[in-house]
N, C-alpha and C positions, 0 to 999 in steps of 0.2 A: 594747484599745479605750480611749481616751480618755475621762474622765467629768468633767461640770461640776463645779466644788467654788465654794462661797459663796466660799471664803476668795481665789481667784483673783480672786477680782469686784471683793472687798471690797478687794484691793489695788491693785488696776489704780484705785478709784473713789480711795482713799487719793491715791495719785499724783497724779491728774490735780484733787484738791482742794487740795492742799499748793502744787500747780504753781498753781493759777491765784489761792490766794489771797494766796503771796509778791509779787508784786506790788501788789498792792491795799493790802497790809498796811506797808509797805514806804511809801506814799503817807502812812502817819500815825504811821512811825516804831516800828512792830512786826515784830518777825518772825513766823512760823510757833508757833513754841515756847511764843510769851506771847501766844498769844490768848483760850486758854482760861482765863489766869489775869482777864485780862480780861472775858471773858463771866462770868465765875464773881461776881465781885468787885461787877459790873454787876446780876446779878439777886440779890445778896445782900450787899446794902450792912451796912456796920457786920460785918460776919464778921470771925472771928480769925482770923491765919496757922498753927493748926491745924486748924482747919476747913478750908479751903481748903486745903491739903496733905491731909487725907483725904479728900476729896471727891475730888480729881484723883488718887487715889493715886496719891501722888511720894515721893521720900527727901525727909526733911527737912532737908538740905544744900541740894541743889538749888534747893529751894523757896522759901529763905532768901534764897537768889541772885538768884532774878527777882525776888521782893518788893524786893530790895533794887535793882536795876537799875530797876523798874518807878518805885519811887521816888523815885531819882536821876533819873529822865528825864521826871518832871514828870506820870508818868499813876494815879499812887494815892497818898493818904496815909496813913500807917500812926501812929497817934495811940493812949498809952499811958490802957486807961483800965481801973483797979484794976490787976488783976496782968496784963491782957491787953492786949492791942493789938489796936485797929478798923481795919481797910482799907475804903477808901471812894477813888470815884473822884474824878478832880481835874475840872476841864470838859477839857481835854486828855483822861483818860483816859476822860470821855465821848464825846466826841467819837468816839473808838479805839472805843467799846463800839460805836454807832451804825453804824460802817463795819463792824466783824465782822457785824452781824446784816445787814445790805442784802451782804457777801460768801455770808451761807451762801445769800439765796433768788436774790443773782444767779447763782452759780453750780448752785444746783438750776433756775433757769431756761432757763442754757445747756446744761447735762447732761439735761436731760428733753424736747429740743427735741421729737423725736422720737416720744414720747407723748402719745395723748389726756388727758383731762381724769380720765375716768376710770384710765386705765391706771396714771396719777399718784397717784392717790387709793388704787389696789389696790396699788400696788408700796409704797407708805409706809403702809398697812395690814400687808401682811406682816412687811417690815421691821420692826415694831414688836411684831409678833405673837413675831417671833423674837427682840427682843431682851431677850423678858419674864424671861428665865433668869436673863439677865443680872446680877450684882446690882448693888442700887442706888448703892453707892460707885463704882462702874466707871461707868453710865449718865449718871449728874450730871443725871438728873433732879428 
């Protein structure tokens, strides 16, 4: 017999949020990969590129990589101050911050068309109830 699993949910939602937010992202010169370097950068201005590599836990290769590309392409400044370096967004990488947050509620407004008011409200209660395990370097709350 067949049995629902979260994790099939979670990826079928996975997909079809990556799928619709390529495009949009795509309109301000981002891809998929570097948005959360973005949102991240955006609700926590003046952060170091170790911060932000633990927060998203990444390799710290990689990490180096988008800061560096994000750079190069005009949407954060990475500015040395004592032994660290501050990331901060540019108006460019405002901009990108701006469009990420109007992708995550357009897209919870196309994916929830289906739902009341309530329903909405219970389904992202649970959801939150279940991600309380979570820990909080993985959440990025």
């Amino acid at each position: 017999m067949y049995q629902k699993a979260l994790s099939y949910y979670i990826a079928m939602l996975y997909r079809s949020f990556a799928d619709f937010t390529g495009g949009k992202l795509q309109e301000v010169g981002l891809n998929f990969g570097l948005l959360f370097f973005i949102v991240y950068i955006g609700k926590k201005p003046n952060c170091t590129p170790s911060e932000l590599t633990k927060a998203l836990s990444l390799d710290w290769g990689h990490s180096q990589r988008c800061i560096n590309r994000l750079t190069d392409d005009g949407f954060i400044t990475k500015e040395k101050s004592g032994r660290h370096y501050l990331l901060n967004l540019t108006e460019r990488g405002q901009e990108a911050f701006e469009a990420a947050h109007r992708i995550f509620f357009d897209w919870d407004d196309r994916f929830m068309t289906n739902l009341t008011a309530k329903e909405k409200e219970q389904l992202l209660a649970l959801l939150e109830k279940a991600t309380e395990r979570i820990p909080h370097h993985v959440r990025n709350d």
